[in-house]
N, C-alpha and C positions, 0 to 999 in steps of 0.2 A: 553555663546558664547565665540567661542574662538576669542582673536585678537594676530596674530603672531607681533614679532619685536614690539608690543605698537602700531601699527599701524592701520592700517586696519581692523575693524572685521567681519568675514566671517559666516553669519547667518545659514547656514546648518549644522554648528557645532552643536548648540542649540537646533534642532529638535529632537533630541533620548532625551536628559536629560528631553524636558521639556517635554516630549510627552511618557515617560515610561509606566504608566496603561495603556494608550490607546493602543499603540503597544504588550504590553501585554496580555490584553484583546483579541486584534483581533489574536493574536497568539496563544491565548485559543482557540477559538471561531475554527478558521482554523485548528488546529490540533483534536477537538472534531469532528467538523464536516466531516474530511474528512478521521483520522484514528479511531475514539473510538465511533463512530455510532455505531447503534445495527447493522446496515441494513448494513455497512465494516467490523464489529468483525466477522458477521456470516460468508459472502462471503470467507473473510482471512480466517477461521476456515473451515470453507469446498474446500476449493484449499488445503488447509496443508493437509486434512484428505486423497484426492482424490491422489494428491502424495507418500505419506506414503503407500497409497490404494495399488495402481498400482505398486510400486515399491516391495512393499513385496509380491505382490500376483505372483509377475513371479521370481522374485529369490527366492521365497520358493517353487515353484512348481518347479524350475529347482534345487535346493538343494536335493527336496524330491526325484524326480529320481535319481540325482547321489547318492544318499545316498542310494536307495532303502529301504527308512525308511519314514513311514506316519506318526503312534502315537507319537510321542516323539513331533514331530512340532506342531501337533493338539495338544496335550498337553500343549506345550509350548506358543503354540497362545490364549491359550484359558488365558494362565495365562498374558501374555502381556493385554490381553483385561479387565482384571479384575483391572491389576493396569491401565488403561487410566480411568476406571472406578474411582478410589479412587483418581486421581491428581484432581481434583477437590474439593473433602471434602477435601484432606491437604493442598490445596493453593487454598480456594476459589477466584481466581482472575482473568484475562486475561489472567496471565501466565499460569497461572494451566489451561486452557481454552485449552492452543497452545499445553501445555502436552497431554492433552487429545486428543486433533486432529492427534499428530504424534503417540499417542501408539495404539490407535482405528486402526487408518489406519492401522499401521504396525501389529496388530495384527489379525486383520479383513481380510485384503488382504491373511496373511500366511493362516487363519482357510478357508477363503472360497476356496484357489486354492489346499490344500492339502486334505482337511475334503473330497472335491468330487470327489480326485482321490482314496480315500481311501473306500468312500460309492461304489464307480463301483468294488471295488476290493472284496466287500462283498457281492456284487451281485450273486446271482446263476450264473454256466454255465450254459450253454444252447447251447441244439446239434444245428447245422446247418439249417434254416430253423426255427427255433422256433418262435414264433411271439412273445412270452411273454415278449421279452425284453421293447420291449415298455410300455405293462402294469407295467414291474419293475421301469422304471425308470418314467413314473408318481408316483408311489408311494413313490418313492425317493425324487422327485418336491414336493409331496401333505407335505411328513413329514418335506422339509425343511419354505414351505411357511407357513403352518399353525401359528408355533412360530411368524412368523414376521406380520403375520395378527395378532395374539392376543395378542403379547406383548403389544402394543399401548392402549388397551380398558383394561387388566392389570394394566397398571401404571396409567391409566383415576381412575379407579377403588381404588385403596390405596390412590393415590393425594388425589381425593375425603372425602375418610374413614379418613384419619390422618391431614384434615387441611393443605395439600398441604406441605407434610414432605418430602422434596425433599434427604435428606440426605438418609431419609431409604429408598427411594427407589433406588437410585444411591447403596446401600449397598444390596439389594437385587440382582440387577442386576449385583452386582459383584459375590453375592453366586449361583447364578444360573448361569454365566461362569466358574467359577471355578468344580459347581456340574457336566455340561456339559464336561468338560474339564477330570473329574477322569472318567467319564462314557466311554469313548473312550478306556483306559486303559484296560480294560476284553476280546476287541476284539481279539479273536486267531489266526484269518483268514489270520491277515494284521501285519506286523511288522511296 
């Protein structure tokens, strides 16, 4: 407690000193609870992702026009998306968490608004009248949803097989962006 001049001592002084663990503690307690919950990391981590998302998916797609260039972006996205994949095995932490949310997004947003202007450009023509367009571009739909249907029962599947070896499979998921990513390269059709 302090007392100024020898005087008078003023009891609210005394309150932080003697009350330190306990203000600490609830300072714990309030900052676990309110930012380093699973149920705030995630929420935070999918607002960064859906920003990152959105903003790369319309400046790449307005990049890719003025550029009159697809593969090089798809390419390029595909390797962004590999390293959001790996910030995690090299900073297993929060940080590397919020890494992965901004390169996912930003790499996710360029491969999905460039990748599909790139698949209509490989499309066959078709005279005027044709009905087939339609049937093309289900099959466009069928080949892009399938992956995102079976990827899920894929990593069920090794989780499983390896004892829940989250590293190899994060390391898969990066060879098969990357494998995705040189496959786009051979297309002639589309620059």
């Amino acid at each position: 407690m302090r007392v100024p001049n020898d005087s008078m001592p003023i009891p609210h002084t005394a309150v932080v000193p003697e009350n330190k663990r306990r203000i600490g503690a609830a300072m714990g307690r309030f900052i676990t609870n309110n930012f380093l919950s699973p149920r705030i990391a995630i929420a935070r981590l999918s607002s960064v992702t859906f920003v990152a998302l959105a903003t790369s998916g319309l400046l790449s797609g307005w990049l890719s026009d003025r550029l009159g260039r697809r593969k090089p972006l798809v390419f390029l996205s595909g390797l962004i998306m590999a390293g959001a994949v790996a910030a995690p095995l090299l900073a297993p932490t929060v940080s590397g968490m919020y890494v992965y949310a901004v390169l996912i997004g930003l790499g996710y947003g360029a491969f999905m608004s460039v990748d599909l202007a790139l698949m209509t450009q490989v499309l066959p023509v078709r005279e005027t009248g044709d009905e087939a367009v339609g049937k093309d571009l289900g099959i466009l739909t069928t080949a892009i949803n399938i992956p995102q249907i079976l990827s899920p029962v894929l990593a069920a599947w090794v989780l499983s097989m390896t004892g829940n070896d989250y590293p190899l499979l994060f390391v898969m998921a990066a060879a098969f962006v990357v494998a995705g990513a040189f496959l786009v390269l051979p297309i002639r059709s589309v620059r």
